[in-house]
N, C-alpha and C positions, 0 to 999 in steps of 0.2 A: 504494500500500500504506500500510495504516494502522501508525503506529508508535508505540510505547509507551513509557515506562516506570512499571515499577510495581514500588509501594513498599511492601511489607508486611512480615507476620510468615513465615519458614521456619522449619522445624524443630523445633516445639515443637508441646508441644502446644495444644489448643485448636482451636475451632472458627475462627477468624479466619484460624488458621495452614492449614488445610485449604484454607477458602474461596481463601486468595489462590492457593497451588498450582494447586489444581482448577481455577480459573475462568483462569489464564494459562496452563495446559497447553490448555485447550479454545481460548482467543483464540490460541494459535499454530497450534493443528488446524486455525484456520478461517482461516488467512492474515494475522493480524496477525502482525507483527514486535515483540516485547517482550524490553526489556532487564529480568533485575528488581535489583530490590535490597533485598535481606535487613535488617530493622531490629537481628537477633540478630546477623551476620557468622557466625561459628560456632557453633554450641547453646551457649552457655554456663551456667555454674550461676549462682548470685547470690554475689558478694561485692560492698563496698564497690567496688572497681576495677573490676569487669563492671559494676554498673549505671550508672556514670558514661560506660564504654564505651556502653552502651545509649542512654542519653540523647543522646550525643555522635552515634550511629550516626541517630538520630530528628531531629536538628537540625544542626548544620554539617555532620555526615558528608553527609545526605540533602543538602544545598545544595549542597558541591562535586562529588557526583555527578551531582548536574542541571545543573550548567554544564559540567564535563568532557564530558559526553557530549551536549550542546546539538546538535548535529549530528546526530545516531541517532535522535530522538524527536521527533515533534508533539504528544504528547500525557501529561503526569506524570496518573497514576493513584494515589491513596495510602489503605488502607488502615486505616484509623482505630479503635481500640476502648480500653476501661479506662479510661475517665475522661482527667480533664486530660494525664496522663502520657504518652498513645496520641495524645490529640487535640494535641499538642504537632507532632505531625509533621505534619498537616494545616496547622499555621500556617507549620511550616519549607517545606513544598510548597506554600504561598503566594508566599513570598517567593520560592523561585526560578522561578514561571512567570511572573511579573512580571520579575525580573530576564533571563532566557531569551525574556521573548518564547512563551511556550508555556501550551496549553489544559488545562485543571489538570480533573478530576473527584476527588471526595472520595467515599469509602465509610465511613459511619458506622454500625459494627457496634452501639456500645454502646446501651445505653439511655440515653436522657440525659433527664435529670426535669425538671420545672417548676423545680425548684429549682436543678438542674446551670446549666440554661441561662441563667439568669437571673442567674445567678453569673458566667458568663463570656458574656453576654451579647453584648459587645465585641469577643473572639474570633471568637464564633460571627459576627457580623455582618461581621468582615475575613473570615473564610474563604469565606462565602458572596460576599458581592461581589468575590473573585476567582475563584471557582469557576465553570466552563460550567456545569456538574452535579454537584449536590451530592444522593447516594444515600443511602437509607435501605434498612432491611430490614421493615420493618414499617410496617403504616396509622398504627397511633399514636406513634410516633416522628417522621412526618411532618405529625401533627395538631400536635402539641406545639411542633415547631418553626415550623410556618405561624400557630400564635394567641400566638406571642410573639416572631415576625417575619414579619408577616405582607407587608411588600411584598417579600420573594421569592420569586420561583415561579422555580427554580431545582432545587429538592428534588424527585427522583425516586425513586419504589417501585419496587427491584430485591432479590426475598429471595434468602436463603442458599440451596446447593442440593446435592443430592447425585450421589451416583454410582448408576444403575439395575443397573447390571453388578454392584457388590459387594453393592449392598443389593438383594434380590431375593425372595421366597417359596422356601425349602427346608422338607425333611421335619424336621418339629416332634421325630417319638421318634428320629432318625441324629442330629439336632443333640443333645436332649439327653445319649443316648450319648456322646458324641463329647467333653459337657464336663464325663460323670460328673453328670449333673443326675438324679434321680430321673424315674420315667415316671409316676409314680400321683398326685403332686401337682400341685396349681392351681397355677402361678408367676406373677407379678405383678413383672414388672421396672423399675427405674427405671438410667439413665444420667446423672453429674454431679459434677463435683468437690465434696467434704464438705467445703461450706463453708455458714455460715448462709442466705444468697440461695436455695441451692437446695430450703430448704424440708425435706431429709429427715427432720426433726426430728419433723416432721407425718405424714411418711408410716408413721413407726415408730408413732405415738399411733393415726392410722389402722390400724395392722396390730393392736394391741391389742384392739380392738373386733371388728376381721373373726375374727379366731379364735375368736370368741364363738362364731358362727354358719357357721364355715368352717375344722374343724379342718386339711383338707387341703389349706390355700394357704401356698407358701412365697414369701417375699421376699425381693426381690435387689437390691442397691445394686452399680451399678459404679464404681469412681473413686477419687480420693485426697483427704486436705485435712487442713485443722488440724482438724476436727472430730472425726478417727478414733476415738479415745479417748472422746471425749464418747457418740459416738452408741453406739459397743461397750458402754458404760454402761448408755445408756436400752434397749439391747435386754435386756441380764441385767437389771436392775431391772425390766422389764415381762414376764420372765420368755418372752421370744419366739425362747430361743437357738435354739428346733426349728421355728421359723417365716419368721427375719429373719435373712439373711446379707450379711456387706461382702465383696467378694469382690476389692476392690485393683482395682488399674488393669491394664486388659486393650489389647492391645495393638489398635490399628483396624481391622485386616486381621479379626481376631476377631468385634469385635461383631455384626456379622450373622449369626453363629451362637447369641450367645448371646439376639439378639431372636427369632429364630428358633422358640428354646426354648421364650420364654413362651408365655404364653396374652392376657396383657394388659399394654401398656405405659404406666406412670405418672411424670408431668412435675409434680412439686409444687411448682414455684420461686417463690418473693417476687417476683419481679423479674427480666425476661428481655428482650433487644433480639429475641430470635427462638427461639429454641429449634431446630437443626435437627435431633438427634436424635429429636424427635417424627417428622419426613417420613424419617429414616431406617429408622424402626417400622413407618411405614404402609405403606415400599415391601418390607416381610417382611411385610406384612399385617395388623399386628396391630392394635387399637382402641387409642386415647389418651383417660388420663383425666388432665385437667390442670386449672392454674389459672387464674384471669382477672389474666395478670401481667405483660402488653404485649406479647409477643411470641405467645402460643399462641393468645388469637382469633380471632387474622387467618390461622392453623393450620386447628382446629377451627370450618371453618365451618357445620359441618352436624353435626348429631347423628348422622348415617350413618359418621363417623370417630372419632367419640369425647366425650365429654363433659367439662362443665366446670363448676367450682364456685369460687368464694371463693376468697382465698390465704389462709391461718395458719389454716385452719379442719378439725382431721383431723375430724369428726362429719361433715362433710358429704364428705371427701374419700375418706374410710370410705363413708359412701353411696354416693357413685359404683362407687366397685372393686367393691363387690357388685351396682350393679344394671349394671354392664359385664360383670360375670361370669356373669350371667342371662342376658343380653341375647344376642340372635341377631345375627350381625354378618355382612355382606357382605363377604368378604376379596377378591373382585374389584373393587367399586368403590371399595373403600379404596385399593389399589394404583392402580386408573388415576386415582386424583383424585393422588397422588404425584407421577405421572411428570411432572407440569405444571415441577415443581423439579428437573427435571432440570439438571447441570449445563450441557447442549449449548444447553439451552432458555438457562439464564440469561447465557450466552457469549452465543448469538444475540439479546438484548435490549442489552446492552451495548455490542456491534457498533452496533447501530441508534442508540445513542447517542451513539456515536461521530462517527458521518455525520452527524447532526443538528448535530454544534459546529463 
């Protein structure tokens, strides 16, 4: 029996914090043995003395955890996302599969730039030469690392994945009912915390234009951020209060209802390691129109799922949402190109990974 442990984010939100659940709940479905260990400890909020807890939980906490339990594990698994702060624990999970004696894999959520890596060049080159496998979630994440380290081939494409059972195809007018959505209007959804990176700043300027020619589309933002205020702004000054709504953070059990809802689902981000809520749209059927922002390419590889345009550019992102709104779309082979991310599929890739170290 294969035996783990693994190191990441529980209980918060985010996409990282999903992934590690979902994919250690499916490695224990399929007979690994996984100890884990939570980078939060408790959900905590942010103060001074929690983030010091956090760091402390990401570096010596994570060290004397991998030697206390050296016995229970062949294999530290960790996690990794958010820049240096996240990738901090990739280095502390360096140092104790060297110390332990144990085969170390690294999951790198973030996106990491030309510039990130080259910046911590160093790091990246210690994690990697102690890593069996070192994971990416996207092709160009793994380009970028192989053409400014290029002698390791080490780095594996394993993407983020979802659940088929929550995210699934339901009745479009029971959903909108259900969430008080109007039945008569086009909806046009996006999912993403209000922060700059994600772009919604563009999808508002885009909604300004669509109303030219599409009185009856309303748009939906889900999510929270420092931007709230800002963007509540740009909607009343564009005069789109009967168009464009922030509708707060909804709980995840939810969002398959409210993708459900629309009619088209929209991914505007600057800058993405992968985006998985676009695979969690397509497996309620709906078409993605997104940007070229590192993570949704290697998503939308066919025009049969969705389109793609520019990042910070709403005229052309405005163009897309209207010629997706036209457009005749396949809601079957949208879904069966989905279930390839299944979470069971990406358990069973990472088992094989496993047996290969």
């Amino acid at each position: 029996m294969i035996k783990v442990l693994m190191c990441g984010p529980l209980n918060v939100s985010g996409g990282v914090s999903v992934h590690t659940k979902s994919v250690t709940q499916h490695l224990s479905d399929m007979g690994i043995k996984v100890h884990m260990y939570n980078f939060y400890g408790e959900n905590l909020k942010y103060s001074p003395v929690n983030h010091f807890f956090k760091v402390y939980r990401r570096t010596l906490g994570l060290l004397f955890k991998a030697i206390k339990l050296r016995s229970e594990y062949d294999i530290i698994h960790v996690q990794a996302s958010g820049g240096i702060f996240s990738f901090i624990s990739a280095i502390s999970a360096s140092f104790a599969s060297k110390i332990c004696s144990k085969k170390l894999c690294v999951t790198l959520h973030y996106r990491a730039s030309p510039k990130f890596i080259k910046k911590y060049k160093s790091l990246f080159s210690f994690v990697l030469s102690t890593s069996s496998v070192f994971f990416v979630v996207s092709k160009e994440q793994k380009e970028i690392i192989k053409r400014f380290l290029p002698s390791f081939n080490n780095v594996m494409l394993i993407p983020n994945g979802i659940d088929p059972k929550k995210f699934k195809v339901m009745d479009k007018t029971a959903c909108r009912i259900t969430l008080g959505l109007p039945l008569d209007k086009l909806i046009v959804l996006s999912v993403g915390n209000l922060v700059d990176e994600k772009g919604h700043q563009y999808f508002i300027k885009a909604a300004r234009d669509i109303v030219q020619s599409r009185k009856d589309i309303l748009c939906i933002i889900i999510g929270t951020g420092n931007l709230r205020k800002k963007l509540d702004k740009q909607i009343k000054d564009d005069g789109l209060e009967e168009n464009f709504k922030l509708v707060g953070v909804k709980p995840h059990s939810e969002i398959p209802i409210w993708m459900n809802a629309c009619d088209i689902f929209v991914f505007p981000s600057l800058v993405e390691s992968f985006g998985t809520a676009q695979i969690e749209a397509m497996a309620c059927g709906k078409p993605i129109v997104a940007t070229y922002n590192g993570g949704s390419e290697g998503i939308i590889i066919s025009s049969d799922y969705g389109l793609l345009c520019e990042t910070a550019n709403s005229s052309k992102l405005a163009e897309n949402i209207l010629k997706a709104i036209n457009k005749s779309w396949n809601k079957e082979d949208i879904v069966r190109y989905s279930k390839q991310f299944s979470w069971e599929n990406i358990a069973k890739k990472t088992i094989s990974i496993y047996n290969q170290i």
